[in-house]
MARZABA-568233 format. One record per atom (N, C-alpha, C, CB): x, y, z; atom name; residue number from 1. Coordinates in steps of 0.2 Angstrom, whole numbers. Glycine has a CB too. Example, Ala and Ser with C-alpha at 12.3 -4.5 7.8 and 13.67 -1.06 7.14 Angstrom:
<sites>
{xx=66&yy=-28&zz=39&atom=N&seq=1} .
{xx=62&yy=-22&zz=39&atom=CA&seq=1} .
{xx=66&yy=-16&zz=39&atom=C&seq=1} .
{xx=57&yy=-22&zz=45&atom=CB&seq=1} .
{xx=64&yy=-11&zz=35&atom=N&seq=2} .
{xx=68&yy=-5&zz=36&atom=CA&seq=2} .
{xx=64&yy=0&zz=39&atom=C&seq=2} .
{xx=70&yy=-3&zz=29&atom=CB&seq=2} .
</sites>
This chain:
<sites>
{xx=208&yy=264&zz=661&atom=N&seq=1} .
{xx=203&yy=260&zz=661&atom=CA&seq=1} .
{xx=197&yy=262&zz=657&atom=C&seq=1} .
{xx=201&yy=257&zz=668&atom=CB&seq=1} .
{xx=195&yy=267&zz=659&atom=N&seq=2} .
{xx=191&yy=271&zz=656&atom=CA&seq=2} .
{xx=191&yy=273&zz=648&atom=C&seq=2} .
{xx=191&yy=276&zz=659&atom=CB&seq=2} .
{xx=197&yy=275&zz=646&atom=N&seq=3} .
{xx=202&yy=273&zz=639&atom=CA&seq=3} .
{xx=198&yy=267&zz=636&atom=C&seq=3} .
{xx=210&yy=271&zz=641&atom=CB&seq=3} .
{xx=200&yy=261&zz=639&atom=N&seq=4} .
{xx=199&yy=255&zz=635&atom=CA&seq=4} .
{xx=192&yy=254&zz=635&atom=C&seq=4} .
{xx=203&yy=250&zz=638&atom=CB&seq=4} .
{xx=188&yy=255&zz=638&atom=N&seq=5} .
{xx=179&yy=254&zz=638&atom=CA&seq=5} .
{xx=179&yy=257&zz=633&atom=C&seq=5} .
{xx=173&yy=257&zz=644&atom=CB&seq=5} .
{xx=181&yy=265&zz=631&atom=N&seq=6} .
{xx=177&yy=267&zz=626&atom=CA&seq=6} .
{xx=182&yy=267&zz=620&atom=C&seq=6} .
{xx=173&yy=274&zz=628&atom=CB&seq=6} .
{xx=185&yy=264&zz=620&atom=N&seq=7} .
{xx=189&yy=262&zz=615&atom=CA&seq=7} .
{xx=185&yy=255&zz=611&atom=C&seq=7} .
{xx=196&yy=262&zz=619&atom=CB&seq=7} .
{xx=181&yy=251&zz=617&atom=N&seq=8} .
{xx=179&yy=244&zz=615&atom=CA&seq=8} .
{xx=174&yy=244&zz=612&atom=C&seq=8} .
{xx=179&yy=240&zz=619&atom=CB&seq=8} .
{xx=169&yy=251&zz=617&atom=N&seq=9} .
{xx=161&yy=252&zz=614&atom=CA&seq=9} .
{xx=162&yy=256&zz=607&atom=C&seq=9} .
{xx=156&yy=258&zz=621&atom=CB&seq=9} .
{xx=170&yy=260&zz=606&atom=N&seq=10} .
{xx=168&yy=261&zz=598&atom=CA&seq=10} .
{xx=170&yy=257&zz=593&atom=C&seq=10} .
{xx=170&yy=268&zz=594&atom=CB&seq=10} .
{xx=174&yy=251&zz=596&atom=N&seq=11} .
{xx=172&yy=246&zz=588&atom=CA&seq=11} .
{xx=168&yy=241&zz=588&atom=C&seq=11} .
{xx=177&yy=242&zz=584&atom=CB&seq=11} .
{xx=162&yy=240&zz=594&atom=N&seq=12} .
{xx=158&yy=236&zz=593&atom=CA&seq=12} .
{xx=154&yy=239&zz=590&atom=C&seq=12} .
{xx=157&yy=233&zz=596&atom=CB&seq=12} .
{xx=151&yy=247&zz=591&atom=N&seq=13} .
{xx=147&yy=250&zz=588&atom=CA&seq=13} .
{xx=149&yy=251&zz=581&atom=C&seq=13} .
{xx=144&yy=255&zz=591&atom=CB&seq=13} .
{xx=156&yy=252&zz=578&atom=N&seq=14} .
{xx=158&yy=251&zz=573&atom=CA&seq=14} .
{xx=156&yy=245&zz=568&atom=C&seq=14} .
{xx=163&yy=251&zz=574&atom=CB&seq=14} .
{xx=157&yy=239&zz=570&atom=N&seq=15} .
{xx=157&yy=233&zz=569&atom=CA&seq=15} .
{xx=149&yy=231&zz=567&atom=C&seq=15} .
{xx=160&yy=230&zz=575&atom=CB&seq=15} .
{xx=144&yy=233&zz=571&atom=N&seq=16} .
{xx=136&yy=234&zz=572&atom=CA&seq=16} .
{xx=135&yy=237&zz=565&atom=C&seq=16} .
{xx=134&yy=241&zz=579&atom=CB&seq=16} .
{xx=135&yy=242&zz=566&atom=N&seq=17} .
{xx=135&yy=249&zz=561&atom=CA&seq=17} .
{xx=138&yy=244&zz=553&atom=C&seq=17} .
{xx=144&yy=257&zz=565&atom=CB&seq=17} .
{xx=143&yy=243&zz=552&atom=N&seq=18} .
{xx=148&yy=240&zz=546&atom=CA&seq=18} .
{xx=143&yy=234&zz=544&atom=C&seq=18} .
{xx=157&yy=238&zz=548&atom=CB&seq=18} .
{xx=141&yy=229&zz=549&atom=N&seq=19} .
{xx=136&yy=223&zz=546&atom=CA&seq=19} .
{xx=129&yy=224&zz=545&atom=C&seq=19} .
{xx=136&yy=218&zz=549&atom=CB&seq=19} .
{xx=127&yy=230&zz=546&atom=N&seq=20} .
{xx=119&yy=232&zz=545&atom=CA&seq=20} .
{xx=120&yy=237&zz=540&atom=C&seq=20} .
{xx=115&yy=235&zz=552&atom=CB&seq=20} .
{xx=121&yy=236&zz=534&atom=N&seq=21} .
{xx=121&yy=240&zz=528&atom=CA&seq=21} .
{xx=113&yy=241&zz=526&atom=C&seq=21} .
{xx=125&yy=237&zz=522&atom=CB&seq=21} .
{xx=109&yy=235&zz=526&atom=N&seq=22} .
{xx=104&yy=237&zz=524&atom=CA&seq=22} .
{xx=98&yy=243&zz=525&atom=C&seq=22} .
{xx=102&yy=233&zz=524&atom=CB&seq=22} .
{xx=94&yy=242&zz=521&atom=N&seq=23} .
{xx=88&yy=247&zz=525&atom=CA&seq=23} .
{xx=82&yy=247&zz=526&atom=C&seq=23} .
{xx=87&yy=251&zz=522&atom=CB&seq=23} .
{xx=80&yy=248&zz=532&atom=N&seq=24} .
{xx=74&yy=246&zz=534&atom=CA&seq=24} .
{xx=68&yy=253&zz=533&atom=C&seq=24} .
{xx=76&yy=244&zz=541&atom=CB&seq=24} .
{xx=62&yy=250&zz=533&atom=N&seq=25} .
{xx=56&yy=256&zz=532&atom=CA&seq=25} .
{xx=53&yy=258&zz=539&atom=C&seq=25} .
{xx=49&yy=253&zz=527&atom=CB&seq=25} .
{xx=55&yy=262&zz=539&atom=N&seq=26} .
{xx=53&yy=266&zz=546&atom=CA&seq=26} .
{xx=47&yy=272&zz=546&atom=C&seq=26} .
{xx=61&yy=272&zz=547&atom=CB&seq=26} .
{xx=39&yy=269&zz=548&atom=N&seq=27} .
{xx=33&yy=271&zz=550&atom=CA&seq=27} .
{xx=34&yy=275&zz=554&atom=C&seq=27} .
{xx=30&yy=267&zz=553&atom=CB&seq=27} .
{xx=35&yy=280&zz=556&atom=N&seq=28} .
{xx=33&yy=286&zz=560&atom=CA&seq=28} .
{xx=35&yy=290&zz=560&atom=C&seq=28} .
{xx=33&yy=287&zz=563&atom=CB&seq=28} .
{xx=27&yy=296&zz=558&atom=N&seq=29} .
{xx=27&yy=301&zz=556&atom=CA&seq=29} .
{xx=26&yy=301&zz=548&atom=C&seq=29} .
{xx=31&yy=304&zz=559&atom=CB&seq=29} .
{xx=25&yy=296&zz=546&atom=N&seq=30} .
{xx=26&yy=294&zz=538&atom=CA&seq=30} .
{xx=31&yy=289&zz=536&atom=C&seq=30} .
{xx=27&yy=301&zz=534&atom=CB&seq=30} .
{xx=30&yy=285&zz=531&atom=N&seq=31} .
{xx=35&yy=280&zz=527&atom=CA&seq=31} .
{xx=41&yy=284&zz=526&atom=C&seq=31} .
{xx=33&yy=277&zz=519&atom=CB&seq=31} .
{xx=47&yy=282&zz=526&atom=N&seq=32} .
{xx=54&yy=282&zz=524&atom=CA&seq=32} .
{xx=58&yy=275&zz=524&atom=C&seq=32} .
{xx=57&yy=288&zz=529&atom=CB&seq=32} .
{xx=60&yy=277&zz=521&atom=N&seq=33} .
{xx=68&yy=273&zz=522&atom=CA&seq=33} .
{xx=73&yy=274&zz=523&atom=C&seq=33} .
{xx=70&yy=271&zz=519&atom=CB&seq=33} .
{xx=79&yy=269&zz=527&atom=N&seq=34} .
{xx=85&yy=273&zz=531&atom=CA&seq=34} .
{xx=88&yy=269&zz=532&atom=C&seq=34} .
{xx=84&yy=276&zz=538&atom=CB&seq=34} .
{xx=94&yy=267&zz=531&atom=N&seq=35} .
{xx=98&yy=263&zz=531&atom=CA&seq=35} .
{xx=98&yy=260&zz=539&atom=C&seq=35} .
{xx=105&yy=266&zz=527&atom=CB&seq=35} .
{xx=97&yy=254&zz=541&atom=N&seq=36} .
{xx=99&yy=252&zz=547&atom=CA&seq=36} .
{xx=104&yy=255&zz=551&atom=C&seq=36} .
{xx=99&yy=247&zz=547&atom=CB&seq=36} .
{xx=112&yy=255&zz=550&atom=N&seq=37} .
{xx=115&yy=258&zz=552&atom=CA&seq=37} .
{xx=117&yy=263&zz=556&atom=C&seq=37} .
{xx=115&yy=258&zz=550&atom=CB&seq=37} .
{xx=111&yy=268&zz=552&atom=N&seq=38} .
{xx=109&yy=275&zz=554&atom=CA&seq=38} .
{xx=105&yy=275&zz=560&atom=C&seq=38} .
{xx=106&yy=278&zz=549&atom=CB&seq=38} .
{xx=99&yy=271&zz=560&atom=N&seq=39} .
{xx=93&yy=271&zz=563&atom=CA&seq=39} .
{xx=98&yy=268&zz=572&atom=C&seq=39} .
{xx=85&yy=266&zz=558&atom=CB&seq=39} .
{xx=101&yy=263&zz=569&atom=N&seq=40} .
{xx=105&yy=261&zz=577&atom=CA&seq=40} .
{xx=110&yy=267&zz=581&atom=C&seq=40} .
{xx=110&yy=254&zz=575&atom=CB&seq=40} .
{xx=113&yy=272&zz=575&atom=N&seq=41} .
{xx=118&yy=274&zz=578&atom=CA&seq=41} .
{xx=112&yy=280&zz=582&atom=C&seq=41} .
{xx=126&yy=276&zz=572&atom=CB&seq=41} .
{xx=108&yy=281&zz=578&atom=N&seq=42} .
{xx=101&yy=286&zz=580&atom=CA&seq=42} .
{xx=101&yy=287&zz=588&atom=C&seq=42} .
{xx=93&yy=283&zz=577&atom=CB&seq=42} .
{xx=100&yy=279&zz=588&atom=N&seq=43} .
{xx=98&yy=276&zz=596&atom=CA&seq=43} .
{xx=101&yy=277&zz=601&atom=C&seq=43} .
{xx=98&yy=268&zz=597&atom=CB&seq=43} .
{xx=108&yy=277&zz=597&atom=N&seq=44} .
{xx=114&yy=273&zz=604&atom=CA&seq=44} .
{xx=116&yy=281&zz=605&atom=C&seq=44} .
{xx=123&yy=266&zz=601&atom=CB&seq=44} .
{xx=116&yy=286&zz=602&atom=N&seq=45} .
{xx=116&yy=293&zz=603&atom=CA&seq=45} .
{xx=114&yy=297&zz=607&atom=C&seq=45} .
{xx=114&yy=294&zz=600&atom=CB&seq=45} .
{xx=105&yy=292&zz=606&atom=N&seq=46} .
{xx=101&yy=295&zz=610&atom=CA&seq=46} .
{xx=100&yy=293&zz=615&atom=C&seq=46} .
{xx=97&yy=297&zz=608&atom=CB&seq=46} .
{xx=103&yy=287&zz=619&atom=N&seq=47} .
{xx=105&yy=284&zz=623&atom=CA&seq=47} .
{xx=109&yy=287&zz=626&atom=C&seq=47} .
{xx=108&yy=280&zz=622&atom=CB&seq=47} .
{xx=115&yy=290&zz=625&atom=N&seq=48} .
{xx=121&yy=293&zz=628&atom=CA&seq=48} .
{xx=119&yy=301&zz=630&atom=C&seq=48} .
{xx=128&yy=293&zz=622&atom=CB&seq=48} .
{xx=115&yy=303&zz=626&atom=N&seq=49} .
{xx=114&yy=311&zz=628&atom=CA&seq=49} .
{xx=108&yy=309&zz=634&atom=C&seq=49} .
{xx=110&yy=318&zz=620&atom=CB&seq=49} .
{xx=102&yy=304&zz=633&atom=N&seq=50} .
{xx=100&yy=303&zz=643&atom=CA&seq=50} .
{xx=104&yy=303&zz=647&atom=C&seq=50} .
{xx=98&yy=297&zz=645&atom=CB&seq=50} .
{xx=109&yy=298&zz=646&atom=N&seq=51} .
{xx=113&yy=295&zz=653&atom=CA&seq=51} .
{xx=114&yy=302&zz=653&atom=C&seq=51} .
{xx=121&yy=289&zz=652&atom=CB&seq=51} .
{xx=118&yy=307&zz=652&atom=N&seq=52} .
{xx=120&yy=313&zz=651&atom=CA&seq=52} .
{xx=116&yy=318&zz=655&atom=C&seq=52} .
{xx=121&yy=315&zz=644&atom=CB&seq=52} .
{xx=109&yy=319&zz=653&atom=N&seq=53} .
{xx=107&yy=322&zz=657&atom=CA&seq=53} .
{xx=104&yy=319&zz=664&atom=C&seq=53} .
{xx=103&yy=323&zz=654&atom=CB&seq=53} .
{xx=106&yy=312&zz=664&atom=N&seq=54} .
{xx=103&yy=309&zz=670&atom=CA&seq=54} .
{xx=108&yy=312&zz=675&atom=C&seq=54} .
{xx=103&yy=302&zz=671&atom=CB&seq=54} .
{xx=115&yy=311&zz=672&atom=N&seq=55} .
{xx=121&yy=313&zz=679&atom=CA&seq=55} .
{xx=122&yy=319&zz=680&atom=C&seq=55} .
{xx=127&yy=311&zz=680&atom=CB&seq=55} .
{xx=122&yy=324&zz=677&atom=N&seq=56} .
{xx=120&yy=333&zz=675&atom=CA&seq=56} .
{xx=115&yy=334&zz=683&atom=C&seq=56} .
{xx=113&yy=334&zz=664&atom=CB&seq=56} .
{xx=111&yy=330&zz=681&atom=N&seq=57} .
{xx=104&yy=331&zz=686&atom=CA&seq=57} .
{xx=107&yy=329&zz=691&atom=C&seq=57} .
{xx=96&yy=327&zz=684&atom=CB&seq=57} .
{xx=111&yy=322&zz=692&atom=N&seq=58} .
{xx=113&yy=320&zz=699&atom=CA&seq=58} .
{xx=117&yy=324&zz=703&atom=C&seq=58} .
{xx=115&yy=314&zz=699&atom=CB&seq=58} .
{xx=122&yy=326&zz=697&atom=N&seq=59} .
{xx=128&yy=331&zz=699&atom=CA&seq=59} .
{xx=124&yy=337&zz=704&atom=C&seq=59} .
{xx=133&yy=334&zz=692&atom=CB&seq=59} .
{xx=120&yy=340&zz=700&atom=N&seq=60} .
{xx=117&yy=345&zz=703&atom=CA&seq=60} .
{xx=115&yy=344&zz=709&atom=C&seq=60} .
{xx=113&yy=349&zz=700&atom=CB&seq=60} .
{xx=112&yy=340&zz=709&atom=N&seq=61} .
{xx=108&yy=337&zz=716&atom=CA&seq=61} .
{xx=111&yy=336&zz=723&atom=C&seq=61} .
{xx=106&yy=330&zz=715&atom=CB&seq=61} .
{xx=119&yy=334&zz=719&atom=N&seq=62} .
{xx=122&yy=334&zz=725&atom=CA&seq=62} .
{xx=125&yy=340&zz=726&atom=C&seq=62} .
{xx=125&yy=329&zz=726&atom=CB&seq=62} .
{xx=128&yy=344&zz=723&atom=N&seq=63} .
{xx=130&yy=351&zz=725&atom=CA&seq=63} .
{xx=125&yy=353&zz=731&atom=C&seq=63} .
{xx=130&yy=357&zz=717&atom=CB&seq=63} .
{xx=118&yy=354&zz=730&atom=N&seq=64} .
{xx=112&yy=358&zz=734&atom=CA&seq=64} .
{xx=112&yy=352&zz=741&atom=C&seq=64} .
{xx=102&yy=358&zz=729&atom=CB&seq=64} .
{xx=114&yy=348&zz=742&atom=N&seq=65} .
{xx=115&yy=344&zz=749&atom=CA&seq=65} .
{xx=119&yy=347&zz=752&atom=C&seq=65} .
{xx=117&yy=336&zz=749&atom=CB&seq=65} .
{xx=126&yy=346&zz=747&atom=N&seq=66} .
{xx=130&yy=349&zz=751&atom=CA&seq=66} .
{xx=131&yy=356&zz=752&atom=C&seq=66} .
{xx=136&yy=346&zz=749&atom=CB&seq=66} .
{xx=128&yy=360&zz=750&atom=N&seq=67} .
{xx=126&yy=367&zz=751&atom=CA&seq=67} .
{xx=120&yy=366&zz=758&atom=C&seq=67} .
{xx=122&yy=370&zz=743&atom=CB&seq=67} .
{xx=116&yy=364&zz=757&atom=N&seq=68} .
{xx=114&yy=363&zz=763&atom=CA&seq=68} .
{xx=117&yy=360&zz=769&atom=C&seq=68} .
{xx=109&yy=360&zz=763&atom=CB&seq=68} .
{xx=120&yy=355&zz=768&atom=N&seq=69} .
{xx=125&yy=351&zz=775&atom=CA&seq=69} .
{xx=131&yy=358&zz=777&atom=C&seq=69} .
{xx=131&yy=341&zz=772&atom=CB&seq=69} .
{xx=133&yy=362&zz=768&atom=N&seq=70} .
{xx=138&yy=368&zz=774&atom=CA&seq=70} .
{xx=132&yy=372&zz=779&atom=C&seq=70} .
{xx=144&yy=375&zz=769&atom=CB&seq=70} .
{xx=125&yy=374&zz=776&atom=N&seq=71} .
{xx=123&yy=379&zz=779&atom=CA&seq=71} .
{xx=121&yy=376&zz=786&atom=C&seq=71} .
{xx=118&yy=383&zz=775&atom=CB&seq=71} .
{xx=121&yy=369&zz=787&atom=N&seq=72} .
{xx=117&yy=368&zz=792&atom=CA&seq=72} .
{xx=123&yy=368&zz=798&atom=C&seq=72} .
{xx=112&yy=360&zz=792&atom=CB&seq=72} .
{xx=130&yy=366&zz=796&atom=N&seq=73} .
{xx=135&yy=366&zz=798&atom=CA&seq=73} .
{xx=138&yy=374&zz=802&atom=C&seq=73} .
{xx=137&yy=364&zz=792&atom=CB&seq=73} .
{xx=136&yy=377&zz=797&atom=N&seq=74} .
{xx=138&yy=386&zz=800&atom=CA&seq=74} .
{xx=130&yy=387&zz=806&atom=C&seq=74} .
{xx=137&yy=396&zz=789&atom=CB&seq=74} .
{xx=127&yy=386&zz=806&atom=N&seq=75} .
{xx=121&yy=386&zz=812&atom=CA&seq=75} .
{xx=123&yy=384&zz=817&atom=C&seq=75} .
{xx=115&yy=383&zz=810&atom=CB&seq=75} .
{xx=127&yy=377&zz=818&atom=N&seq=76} .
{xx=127&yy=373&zz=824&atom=CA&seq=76} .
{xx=134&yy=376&zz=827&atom=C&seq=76} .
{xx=126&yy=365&zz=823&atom=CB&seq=76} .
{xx=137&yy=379&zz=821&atom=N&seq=77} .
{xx=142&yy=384&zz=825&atom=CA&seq=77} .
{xx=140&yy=389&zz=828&atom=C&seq=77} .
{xx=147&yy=388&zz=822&atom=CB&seq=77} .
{xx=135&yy=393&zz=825&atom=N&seq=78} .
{xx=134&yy=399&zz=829&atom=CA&seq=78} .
{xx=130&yy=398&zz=834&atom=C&seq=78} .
{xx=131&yy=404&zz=827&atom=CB&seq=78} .
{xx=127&yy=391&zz=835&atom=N&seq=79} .
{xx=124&yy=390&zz=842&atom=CA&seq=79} .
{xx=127&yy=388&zz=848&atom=C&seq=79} .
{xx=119&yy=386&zz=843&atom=CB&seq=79} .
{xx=134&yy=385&zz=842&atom=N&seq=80} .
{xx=139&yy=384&zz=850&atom=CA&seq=80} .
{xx=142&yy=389&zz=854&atom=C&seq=80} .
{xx=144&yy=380&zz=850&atom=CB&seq=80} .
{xx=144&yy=395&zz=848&atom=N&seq=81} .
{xx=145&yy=400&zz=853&atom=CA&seq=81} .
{xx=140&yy=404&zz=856&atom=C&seq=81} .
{xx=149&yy=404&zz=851&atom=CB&seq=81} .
{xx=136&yy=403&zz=857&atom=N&seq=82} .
{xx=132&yy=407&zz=860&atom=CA&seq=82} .
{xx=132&yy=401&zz=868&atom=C&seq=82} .
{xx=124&yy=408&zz=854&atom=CB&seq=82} .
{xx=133&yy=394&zz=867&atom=N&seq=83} .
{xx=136&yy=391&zz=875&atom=CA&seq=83} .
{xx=139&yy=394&zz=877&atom=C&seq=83} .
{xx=139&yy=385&zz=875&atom=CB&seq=83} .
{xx=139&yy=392&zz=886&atom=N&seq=84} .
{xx=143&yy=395&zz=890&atom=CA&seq=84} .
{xx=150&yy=390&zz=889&atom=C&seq=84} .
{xx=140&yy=397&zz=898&atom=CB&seq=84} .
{xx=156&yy=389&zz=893&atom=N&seq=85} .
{xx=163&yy=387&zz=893&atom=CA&seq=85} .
{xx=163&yy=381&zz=896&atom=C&seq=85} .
{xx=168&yy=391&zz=897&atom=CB&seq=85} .
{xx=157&yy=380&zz=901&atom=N&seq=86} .
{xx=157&yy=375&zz=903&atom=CA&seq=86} .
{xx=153&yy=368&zz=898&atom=C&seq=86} .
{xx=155&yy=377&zz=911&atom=CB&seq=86} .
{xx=146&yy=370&zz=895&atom=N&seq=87} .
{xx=141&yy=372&zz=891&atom=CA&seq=87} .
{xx=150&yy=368&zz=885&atom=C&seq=87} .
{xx=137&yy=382&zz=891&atom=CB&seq=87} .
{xx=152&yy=371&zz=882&atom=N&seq=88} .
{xx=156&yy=370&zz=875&atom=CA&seq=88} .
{xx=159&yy=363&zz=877&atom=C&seq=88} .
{xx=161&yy=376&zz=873&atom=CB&seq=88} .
{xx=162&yy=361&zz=884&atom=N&seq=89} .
{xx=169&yy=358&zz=885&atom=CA&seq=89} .
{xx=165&yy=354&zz=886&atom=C&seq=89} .
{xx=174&yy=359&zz=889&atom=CB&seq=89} .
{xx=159&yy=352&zz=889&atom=N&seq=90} .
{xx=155&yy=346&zz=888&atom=CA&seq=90} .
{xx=152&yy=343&zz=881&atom=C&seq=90} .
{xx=150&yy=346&zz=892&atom=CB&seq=90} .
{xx=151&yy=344&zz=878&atom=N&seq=91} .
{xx=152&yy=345&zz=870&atom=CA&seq=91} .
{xx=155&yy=342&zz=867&atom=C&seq=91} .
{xx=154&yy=349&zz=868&atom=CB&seq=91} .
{xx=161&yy=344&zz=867&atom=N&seq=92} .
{xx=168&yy=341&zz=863&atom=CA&seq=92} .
{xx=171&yy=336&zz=867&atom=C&seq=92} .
{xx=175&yy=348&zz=862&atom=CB&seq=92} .
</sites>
């Protein structure tokens, strides 16, 4: 499935790209010119390297939870053995 999405997002951005030949003047930082094309595929680029960092950043995020949920996890073991037998079997 995945396959086919980006299979679909590159020929519409193909297709984008192929009917925007012209060129537009692009103000900042100084006058240029740049073929539209370019300036869209610029965007959608720099689009895709966000998303990128957004889930980079989430990924990690969640590694350090679940680094904490093990460590909180090894704690509530060692306080159970430190219960007595009777103490544990009410518990479980």
């Amino acid at each position: 499935m995945r396959n086919i999405f980006l299979i679909f997002i590159t020929v519409i951005i193909t297709v984008v790209c192929v009917k925007n030949p012209q060129s537009v003047e692009l103000n900042f930082l100084g006058e240029t010119q740049i073929a539209l094309w370019k300036l869209l595929l610029a965007f959608f680029m720099a689009g895709i390297a966000f998303i990128s960092l957004l889930k980079i950043g989430k990924k990690k995020q969640q590694v350090h939870e679940q680094e904490d949920l093990d460590e909180s996890g090894e704690e509530n073991n060692d306080q159970k053995s430190q219960l007595s037998d009777e103490d544990r079997e009410f518990l479980s």
